[in-house]
C-alpha positions, -999 to 999 in steps of 0.1 A, spaced: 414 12 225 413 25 188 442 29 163 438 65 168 445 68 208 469 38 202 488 65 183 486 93 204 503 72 231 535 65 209 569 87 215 570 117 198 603 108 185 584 78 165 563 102 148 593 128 139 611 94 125 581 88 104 578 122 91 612 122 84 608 92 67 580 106 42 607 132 32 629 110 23 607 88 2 590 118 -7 621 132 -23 630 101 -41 596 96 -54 597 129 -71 637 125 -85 631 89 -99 603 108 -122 620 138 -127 658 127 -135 645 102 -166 625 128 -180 656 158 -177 679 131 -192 658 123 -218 645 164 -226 683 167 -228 693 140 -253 664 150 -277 674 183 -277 713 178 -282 705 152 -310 683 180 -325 717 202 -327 735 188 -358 695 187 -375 693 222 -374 724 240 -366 763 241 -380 791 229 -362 807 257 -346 843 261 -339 862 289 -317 900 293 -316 925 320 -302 889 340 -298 874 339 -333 845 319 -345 841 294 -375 814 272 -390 815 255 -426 789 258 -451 769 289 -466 770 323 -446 752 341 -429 733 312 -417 696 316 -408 673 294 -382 637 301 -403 622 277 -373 632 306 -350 619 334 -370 586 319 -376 581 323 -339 596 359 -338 632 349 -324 663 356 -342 696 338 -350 721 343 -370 757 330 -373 783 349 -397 817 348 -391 833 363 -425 859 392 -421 845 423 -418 805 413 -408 803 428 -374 780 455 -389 760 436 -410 752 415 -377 737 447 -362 719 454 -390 702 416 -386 685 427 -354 675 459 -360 640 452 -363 638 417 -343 626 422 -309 649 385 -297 674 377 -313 711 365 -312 741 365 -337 776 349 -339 803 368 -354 841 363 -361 851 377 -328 813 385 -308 780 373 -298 759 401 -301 722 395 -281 691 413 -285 664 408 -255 633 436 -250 653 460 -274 684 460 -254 716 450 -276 749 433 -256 777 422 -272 802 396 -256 838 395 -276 851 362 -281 881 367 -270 879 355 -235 862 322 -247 878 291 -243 886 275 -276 858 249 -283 841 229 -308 802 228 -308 785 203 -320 759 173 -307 791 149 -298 806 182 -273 774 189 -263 765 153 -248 802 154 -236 793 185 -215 757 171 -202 773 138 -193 804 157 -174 783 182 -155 746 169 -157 753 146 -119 769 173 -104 730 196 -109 714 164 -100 729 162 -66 725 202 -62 685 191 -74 684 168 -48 694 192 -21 666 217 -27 642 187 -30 647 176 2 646 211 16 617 216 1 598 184 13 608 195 42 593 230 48 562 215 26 559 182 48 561 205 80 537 230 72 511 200 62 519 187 97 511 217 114 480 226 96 464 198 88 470 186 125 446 212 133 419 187 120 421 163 145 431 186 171 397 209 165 376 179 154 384 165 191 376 194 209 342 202 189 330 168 203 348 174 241 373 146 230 405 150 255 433 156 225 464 176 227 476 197 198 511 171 203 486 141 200 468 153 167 506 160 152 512 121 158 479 116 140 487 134 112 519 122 110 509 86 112 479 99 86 512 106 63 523 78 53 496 62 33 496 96 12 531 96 7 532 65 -9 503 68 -31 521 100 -42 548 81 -51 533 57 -70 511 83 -87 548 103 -99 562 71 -113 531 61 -132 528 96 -148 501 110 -130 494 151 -136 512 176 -105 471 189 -104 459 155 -102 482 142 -77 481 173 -57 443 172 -56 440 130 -47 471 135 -21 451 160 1 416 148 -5 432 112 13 448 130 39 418 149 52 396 120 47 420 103 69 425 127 93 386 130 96 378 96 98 407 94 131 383 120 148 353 98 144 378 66 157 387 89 185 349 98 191 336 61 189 363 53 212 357 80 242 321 68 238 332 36 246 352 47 273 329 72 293 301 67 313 274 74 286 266 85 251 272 130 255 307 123 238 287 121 210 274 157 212 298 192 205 300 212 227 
């Protein structure tokens, strides 16, 4: 008896477990690469915050910064954004003016944030704003206070995810052996070529593991995961043809129908 008919005679509870399995590694394999890289994204970009912009205070609803007013990001205009911060008495006005020919754009006043996006202008008054200080050493405060909590809501739609995606592979790629079978008038159930394919699973799952620790390209990956799968899933039809040939009386196994 082949590997293949081996594994259409297990419990079907054995194959859910295993499928159930692959989600879970599945899901770990992707947050282990994921999580180090979002950390890291984030702690470039809040050192980047004292390089390039003022330290930014808000109290009792109005806005401060030291230094030279109004202050300018050039980096941002160069690629057609806007910002400007200045919080003098009397500004507001002159803030409008700053965007009236910028098509993005964004500017802190004494007591408003005034946004520009696709020529619609919103302003948002200070006055209901906590009193904070912005800078790189708040900023990393925040991430590091509220960064685990997205994690574990990242984690949840992971997992739902695999799961939808690891199911609808089941389902369709169990077709393969299911059809393959049948083409060469092999006795398979559709329930026998799900355990196949879930069996067929697990190899893939861990090469797609290792291939999202190491680095590897989402198109890569994607494209070497499914290639395996079929392959495998292929080469369990011929196992399940070479076997009923070994089986049956003679060699018209070997022939579709």
């Amino acid at each position: 008896m082949g590997t293949a008919r081996s594994i259409t005679r297990t419990h079907g509870l054995v194959a859910a477990l295993i499928v159930a399995v692959c989600i879970g590694v599945s899901s770990w394999g992707l947050m282990s690469a994921l999580v180090p890289k979002a950390e890291w994204i984030l702690d470039q970009a809040v050192e980047q915050y004292d390089t390039y912009l003022p330290e930014i205070t808000i109290r009792n609803g109005q806005a401060s910064i030291r230094g030279e007013q109004p202050f300018r990001l050039e980096e941002l205009e160069r690629e057609g954004a806007f910002l400007v911060i200045d919080t003098r008495e009397g500004k507001h006005q002159e803030a409008l003016d700053y965007l009236k020919e910028a098509h993005t754009g964004l500017v802190l006043t004494r007591d408003s944030l005034i946004v520009k996006n696709q020529n619609q202008i919103k302003i948002v008054p200070l006055k209901d704003f906590p009193d904070i200080t912005v800078n790189s050493e708040e900023i990393r405060a925040f991430v590091h206070a509220y960064l685990p909590m997205v994690v574990q809501w990242v984690w949840g739609l992971v997992i739902v995810y695999f799961m939808f995606a690891k199911s609808v592979q089941l389902l369709v790629l169990g077709m393969i052996p299911y059809f393959g079978a049948r083409s060469y008038s092999v006795d398979l159930t559709y329930g026998e070529a799900l355990k196949i394919a879930s069996f067929a699973m697990v190899p893939v799952v861990i090469l797609d593991v290792l291939l999202h620790l190491s680095g590897t390209s989402i198109a890569g990956s994607f494209v070497l995961y499914f290639s395996i799968y079929i392959g495998l899933l292929i080469l369990s039809v011929w196992e399940l043809v070479k076997s009923d040939r070994r089986a049956g009386p003679g060699d018209d196994a070997l022939h579709p129908s």
